[in-house]
MDAnalysis code that builds the backbone (N, CA, C; Angstrom):
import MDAnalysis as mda
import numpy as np

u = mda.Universe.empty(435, n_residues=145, atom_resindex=np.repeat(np.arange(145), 3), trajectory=True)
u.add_TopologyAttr("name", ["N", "CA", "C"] * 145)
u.add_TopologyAttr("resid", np.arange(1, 146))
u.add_TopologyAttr("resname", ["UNK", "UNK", "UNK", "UNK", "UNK", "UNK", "UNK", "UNK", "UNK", "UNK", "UNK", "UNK", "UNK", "UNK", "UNK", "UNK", "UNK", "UNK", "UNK", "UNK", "UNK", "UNK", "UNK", "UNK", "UNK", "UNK", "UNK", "UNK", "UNK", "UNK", "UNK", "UNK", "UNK", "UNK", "UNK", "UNK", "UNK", "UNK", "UNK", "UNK", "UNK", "UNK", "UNK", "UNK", "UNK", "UNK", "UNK", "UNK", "UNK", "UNK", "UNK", "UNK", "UNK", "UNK", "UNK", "UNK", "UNK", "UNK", "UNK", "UNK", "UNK", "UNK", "UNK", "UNK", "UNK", "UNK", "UNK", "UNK", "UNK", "UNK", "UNK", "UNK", "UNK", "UNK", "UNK", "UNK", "UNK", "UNK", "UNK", "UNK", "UNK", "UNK", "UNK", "UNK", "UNK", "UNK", "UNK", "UNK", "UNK", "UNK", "UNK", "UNK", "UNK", "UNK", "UNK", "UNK", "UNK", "UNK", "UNK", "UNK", "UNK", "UNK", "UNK", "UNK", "UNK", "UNK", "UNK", "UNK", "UNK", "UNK", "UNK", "UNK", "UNK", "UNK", "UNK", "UNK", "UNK", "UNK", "UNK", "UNK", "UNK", "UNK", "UNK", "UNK", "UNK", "UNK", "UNK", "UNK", "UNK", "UNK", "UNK", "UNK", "UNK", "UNK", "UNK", "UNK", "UNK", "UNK", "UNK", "UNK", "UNK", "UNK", "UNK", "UNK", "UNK"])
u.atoms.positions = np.array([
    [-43.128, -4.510, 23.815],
    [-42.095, -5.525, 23.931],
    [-41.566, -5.864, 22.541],
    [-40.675, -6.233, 22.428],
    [-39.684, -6.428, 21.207],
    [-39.800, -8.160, 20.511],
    [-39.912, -8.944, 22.076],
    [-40.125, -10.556, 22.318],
    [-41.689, -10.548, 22.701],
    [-42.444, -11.750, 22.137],
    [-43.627, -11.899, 22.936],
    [-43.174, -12.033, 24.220],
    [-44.481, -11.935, 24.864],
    [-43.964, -12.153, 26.832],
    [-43.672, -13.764, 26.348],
    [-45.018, -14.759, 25.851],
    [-44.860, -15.624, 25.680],
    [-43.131, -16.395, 25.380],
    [-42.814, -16.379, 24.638],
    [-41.201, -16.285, 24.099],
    [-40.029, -16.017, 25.146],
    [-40.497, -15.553, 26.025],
    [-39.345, -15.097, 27.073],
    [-38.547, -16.240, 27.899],
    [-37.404, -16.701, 27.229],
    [-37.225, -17.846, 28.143],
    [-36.652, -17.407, 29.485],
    [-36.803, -18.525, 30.615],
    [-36.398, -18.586, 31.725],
    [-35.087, -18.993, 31.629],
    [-34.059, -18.647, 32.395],
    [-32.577, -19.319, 32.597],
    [-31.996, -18.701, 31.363],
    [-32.460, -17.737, 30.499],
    [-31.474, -17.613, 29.179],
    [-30.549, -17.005, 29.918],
    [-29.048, -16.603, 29.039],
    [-27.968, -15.929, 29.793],
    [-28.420, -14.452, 28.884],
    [-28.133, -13.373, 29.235],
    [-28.310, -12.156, 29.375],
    [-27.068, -11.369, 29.016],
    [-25.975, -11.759, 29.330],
    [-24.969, -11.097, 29.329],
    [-23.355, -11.299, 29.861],
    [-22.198, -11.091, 29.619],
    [-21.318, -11.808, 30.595],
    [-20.432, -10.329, 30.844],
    [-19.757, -10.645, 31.849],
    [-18.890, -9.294, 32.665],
    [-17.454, -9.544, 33.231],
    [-16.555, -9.319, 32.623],
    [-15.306, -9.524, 33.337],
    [-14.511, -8.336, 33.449],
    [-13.934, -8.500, 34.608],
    [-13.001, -6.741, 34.993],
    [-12.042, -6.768, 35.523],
    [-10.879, -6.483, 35.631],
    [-9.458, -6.916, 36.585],
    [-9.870, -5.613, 37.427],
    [-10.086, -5.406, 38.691],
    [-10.222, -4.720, 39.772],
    [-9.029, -4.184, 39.999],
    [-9.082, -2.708, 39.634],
    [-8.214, -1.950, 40.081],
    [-7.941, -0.617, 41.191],
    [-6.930, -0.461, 41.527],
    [-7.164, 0.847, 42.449],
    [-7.597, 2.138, 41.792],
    [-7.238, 2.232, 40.977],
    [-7.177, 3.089, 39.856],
    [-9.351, 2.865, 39.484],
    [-9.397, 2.116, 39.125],
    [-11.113, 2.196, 39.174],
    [-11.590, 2.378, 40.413],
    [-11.297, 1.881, 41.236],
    [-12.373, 1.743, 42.627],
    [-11.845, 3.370, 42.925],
    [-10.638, 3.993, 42.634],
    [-10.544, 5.522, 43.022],
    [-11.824, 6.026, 42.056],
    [-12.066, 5.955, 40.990],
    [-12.756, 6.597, 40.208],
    [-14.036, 6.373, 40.480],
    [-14.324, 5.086, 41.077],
    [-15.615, 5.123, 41.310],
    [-16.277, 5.759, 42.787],
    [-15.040, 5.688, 43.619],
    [-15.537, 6.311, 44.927],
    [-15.262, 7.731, 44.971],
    [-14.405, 8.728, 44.263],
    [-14.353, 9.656, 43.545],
    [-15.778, 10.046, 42.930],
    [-16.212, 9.615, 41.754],
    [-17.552, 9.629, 41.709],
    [-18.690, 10.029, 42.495],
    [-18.881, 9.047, 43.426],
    [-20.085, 9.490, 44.312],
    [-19.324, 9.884, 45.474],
    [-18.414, 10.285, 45.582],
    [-18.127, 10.625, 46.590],
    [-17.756, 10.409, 48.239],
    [-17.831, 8.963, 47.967],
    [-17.345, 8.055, 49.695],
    [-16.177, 8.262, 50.176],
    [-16.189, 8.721, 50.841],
    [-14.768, 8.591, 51.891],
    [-14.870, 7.508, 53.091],
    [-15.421, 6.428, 53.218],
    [-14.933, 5.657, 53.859],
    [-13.541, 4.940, 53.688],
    [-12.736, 4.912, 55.182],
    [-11.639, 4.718, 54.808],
    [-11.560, 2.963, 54.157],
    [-11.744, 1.810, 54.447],
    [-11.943, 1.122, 54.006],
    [-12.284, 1.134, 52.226],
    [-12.532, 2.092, 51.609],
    [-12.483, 2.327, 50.508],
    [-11.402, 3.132, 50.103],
    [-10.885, 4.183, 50.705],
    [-10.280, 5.073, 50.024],
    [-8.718, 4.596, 51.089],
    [-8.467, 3.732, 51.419],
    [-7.348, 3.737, 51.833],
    [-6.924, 1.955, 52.232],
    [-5.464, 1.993, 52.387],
    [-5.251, 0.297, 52.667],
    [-5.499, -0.313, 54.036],
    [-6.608, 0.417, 54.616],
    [-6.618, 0.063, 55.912],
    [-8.251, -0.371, 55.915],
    [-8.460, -1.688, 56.424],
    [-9.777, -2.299, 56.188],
    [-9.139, -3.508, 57.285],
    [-10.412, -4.443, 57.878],
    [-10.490, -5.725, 58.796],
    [-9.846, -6.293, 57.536],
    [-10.263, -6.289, 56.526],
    [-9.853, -7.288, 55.182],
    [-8.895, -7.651, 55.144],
    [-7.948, -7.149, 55.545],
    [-5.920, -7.307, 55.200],
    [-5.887, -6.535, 54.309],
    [-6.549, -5.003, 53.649],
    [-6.455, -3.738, 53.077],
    [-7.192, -3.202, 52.052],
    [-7.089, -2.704, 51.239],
    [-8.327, -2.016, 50.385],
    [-9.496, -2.810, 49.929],
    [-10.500, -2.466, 49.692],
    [-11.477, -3.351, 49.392],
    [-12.037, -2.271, 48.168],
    [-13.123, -2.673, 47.309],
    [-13.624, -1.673, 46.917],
    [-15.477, -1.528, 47.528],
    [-16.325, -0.540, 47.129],
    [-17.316, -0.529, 47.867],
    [-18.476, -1.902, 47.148],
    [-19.080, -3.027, 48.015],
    [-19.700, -3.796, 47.205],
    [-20.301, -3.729, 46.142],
    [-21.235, -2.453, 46.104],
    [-22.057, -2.232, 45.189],
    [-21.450, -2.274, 43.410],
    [-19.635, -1.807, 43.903],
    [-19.223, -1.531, 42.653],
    [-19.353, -2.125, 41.262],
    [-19.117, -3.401, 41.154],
    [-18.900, -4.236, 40.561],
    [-20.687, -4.422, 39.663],
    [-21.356, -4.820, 40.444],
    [-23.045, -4.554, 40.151],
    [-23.667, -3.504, 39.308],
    [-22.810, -2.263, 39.800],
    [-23.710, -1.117, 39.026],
    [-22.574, -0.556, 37.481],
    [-21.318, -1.433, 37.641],
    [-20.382, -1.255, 36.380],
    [-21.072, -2.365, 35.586],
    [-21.211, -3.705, 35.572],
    [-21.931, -4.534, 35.021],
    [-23.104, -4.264, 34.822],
    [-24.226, -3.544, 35.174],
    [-25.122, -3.543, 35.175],
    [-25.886, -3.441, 33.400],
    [-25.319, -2.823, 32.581],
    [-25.573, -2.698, 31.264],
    [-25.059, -3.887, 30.468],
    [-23.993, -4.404, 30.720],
    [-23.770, -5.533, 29.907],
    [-24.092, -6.559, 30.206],
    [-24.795, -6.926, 31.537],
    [-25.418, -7.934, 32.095],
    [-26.710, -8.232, 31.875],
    [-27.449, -6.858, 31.882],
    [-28.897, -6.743, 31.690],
    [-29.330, -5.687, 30.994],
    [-29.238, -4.285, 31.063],
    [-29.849, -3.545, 30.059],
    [-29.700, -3.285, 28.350],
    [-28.712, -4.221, 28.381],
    [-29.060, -4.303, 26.248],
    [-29.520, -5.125, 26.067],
    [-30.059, -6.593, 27.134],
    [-30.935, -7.331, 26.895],
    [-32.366, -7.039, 27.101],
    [-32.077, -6.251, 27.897],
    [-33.634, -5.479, 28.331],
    [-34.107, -4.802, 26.992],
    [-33.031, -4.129, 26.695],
    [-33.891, -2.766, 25.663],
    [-33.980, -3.779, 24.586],
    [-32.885, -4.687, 23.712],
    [-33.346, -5.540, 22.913],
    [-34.320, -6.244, 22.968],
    [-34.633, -7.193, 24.065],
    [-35.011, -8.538, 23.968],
    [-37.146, -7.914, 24.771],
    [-36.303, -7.457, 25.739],
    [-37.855, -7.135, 26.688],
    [-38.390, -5.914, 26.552],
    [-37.507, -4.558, 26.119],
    [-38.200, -3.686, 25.488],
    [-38.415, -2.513, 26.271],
    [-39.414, -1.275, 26.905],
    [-38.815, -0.555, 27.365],
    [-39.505, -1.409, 29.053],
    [-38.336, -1.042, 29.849],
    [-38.728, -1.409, 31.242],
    [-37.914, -0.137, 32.109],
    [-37.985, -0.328, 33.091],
    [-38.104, 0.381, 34.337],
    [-37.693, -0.632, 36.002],
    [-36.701, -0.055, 36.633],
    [-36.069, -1.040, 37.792],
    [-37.244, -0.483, 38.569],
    [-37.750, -2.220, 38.963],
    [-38.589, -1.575, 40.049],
    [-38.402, -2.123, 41.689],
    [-37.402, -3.220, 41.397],
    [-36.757, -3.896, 43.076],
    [-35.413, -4.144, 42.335],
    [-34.720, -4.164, 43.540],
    [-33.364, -4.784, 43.050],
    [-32.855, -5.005, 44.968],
    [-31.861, -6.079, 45.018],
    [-31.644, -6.705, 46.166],
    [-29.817, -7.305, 45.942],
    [-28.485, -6.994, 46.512],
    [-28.115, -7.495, 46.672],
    [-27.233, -8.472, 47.670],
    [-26.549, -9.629, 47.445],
    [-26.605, -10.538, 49.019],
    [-24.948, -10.444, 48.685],
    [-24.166, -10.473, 49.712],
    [-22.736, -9.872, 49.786],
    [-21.904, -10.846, 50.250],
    [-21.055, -12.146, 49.822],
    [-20.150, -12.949, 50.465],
    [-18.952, -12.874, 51.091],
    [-17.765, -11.920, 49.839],
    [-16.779, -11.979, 50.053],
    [-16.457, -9.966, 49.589],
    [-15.574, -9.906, 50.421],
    [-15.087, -8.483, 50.074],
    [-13.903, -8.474, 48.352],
    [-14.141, -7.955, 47.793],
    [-13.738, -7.369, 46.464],
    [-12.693, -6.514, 46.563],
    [-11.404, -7.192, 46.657],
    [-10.149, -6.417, 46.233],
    [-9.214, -6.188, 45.286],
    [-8.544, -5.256, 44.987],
    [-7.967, -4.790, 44.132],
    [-7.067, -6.170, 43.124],
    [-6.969, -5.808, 42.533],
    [-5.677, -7.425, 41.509],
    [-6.512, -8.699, 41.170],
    [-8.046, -8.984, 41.909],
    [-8.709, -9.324, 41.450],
    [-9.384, -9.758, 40.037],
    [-9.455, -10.665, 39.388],
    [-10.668, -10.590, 38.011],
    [-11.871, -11.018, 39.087],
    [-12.540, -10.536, 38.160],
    [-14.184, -11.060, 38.886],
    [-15.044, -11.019, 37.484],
    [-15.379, -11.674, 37.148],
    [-16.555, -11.994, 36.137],
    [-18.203, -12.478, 36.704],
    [-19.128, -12.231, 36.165],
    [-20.347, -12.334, 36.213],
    [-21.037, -12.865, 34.760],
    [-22.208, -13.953, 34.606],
    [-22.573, -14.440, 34.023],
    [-24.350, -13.678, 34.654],
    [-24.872, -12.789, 33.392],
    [-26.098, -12.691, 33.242],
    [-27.262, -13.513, 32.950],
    [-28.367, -13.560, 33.804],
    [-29.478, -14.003, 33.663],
    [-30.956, -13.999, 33.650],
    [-31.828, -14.037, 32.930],
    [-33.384, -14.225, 33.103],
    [-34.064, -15.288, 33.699],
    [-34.175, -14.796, 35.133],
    [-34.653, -16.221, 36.141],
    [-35.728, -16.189, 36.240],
    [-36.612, -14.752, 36.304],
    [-37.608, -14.986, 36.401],
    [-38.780, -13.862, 35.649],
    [-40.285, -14.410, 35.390],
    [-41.022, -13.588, 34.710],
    [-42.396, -13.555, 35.431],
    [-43.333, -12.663, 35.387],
    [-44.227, -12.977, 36.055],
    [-45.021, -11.751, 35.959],
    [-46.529, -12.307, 36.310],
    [-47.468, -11.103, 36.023],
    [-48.546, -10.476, 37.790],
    [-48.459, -9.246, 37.540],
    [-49.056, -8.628, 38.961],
    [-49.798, -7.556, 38.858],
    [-51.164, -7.841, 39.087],
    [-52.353, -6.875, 39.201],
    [-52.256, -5.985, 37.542],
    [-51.763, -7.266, 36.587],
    [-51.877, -6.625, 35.273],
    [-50.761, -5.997, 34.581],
    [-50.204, -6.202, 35.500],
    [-48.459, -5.614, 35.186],
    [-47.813, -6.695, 35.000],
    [-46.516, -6.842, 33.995],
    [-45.621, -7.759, 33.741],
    [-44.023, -7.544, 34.507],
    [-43.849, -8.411, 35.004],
    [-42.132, -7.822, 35.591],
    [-41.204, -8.761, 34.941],
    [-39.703, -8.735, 35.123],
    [-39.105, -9.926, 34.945],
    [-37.724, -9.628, 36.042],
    [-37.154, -11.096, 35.967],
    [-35.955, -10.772, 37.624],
    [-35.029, -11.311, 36.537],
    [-34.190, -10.656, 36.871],
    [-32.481, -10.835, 36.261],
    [-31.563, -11.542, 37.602],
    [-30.475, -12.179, 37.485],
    [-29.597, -11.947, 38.323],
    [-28.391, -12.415, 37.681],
    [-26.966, -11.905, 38.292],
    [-25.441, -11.934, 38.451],
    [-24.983, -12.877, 39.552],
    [-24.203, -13.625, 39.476],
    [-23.244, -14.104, 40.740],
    [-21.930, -13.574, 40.064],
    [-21.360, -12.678, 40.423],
    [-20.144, -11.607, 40.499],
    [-19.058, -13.234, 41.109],
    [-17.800, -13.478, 40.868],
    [-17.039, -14.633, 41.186],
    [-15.555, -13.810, 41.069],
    [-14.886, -14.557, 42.266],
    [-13.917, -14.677, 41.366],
    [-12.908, -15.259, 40.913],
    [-11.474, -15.577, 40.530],
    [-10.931, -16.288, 39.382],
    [-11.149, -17.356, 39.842],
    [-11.199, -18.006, 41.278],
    [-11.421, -19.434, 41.796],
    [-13.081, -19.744, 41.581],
    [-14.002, -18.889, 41.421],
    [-15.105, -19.507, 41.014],
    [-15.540, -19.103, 42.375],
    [-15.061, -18.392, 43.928],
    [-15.630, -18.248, 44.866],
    [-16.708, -16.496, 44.744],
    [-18.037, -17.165, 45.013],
    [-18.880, -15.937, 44.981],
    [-18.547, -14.933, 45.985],
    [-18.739, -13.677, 44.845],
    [-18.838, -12.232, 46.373],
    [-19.903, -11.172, 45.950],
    [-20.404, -11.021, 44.703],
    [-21.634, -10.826, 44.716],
    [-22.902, -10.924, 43.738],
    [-24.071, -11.331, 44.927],
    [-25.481, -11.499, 43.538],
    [-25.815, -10.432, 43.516],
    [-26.481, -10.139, 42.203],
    [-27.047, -9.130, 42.210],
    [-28.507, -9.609, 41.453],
    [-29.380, -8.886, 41.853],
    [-30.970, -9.936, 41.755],
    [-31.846, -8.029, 41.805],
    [-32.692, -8.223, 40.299],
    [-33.280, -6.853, 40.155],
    [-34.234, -7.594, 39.361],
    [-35.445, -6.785, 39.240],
    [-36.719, -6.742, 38.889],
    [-36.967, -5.781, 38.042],
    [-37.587, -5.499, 36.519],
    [-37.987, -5.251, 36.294],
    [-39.218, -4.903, 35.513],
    [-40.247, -4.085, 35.911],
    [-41.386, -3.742, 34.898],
    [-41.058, -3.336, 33.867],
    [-42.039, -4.354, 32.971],
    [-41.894, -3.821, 31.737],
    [-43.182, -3.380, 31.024],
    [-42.608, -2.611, 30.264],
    [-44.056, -1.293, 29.988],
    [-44.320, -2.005, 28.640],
    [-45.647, -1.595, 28.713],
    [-46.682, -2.712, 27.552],
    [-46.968, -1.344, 26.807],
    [-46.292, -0.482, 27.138],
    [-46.708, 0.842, 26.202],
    [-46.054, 0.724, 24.929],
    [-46.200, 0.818, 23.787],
    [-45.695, 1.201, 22.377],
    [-44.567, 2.009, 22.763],
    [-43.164, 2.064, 22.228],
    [-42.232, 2.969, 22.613],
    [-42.528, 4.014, 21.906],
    [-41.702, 5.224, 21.486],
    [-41.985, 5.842, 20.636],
    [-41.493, 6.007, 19.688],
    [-41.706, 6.808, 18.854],
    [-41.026, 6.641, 17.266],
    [-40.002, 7.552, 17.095],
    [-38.254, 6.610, 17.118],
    [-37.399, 7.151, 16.913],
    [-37.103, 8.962, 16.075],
])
């Protein structure tokens, strides 16, 4: 670890995330892995039209929210749960920002973990997604650059 465990505060912020949601990204990202659901790849959704896929937003933030605080602050770790809870559908013209956090720390059968989470918002401050992950962190010496 980089921080004593001791030292690790609870509630620190972690990271912040803002993105204007575009078609043009959500093509690239469903492009990417490859989804063809139409609801993604087209303006036809229950929504009143494109949405992008929930996860998106979570796994684009995911480094500036939490893993340069990880590798800085907590050192080398490893995702070992991650959970997210889904409000509102995420459409295009959108900003959505996320405020990173260290909520929680804790020790198990000798192992250390810690929980991060995101509330993804947007410009009105209405949530559409948490994102809530766990990780172990390795008490191993890293290695030498």
């Amino acid at each position: 670890m980089t921080t004593e465990w001791q030292d690790l505060e609870i509630g620190v912020e972690t990271g912040r995330f803002s993105l204007l949601v575009t078609n043009e990204i959500i093509d690239e990202y469903v492009d990417s892995l490859e989804i063809t659901h139409p609801w993604y790849t087209s303006p036809n959704s229950p929504y009143g039209g494109r949405i992008a896929p929930p996860d998106m937003l979570p796994k684009l933030g995911m480094d500036v929210l939490f893993q340069e605080y990880a590798g800085r602050v907590v050192g080398r770790n490893m995702r070992a749960r991650q959970a997210y809870k889904f409000y509102a559908p995420i459409k295009p013209g959108m900003t959505v920002s996320a405020i990173g956090r260290l909520t929680d720390k804790y020790e198990k059968r000798g192992k250390r973990f810690v929980t991060f989470e995101a509330l993804f918002v947007d410009e009105a401050g209405n949530p559409l997604v948490l994102d809530m992950r766990t990780q172990y962190v390795s008490q191993a010496p890293a290695a030498a650059a």
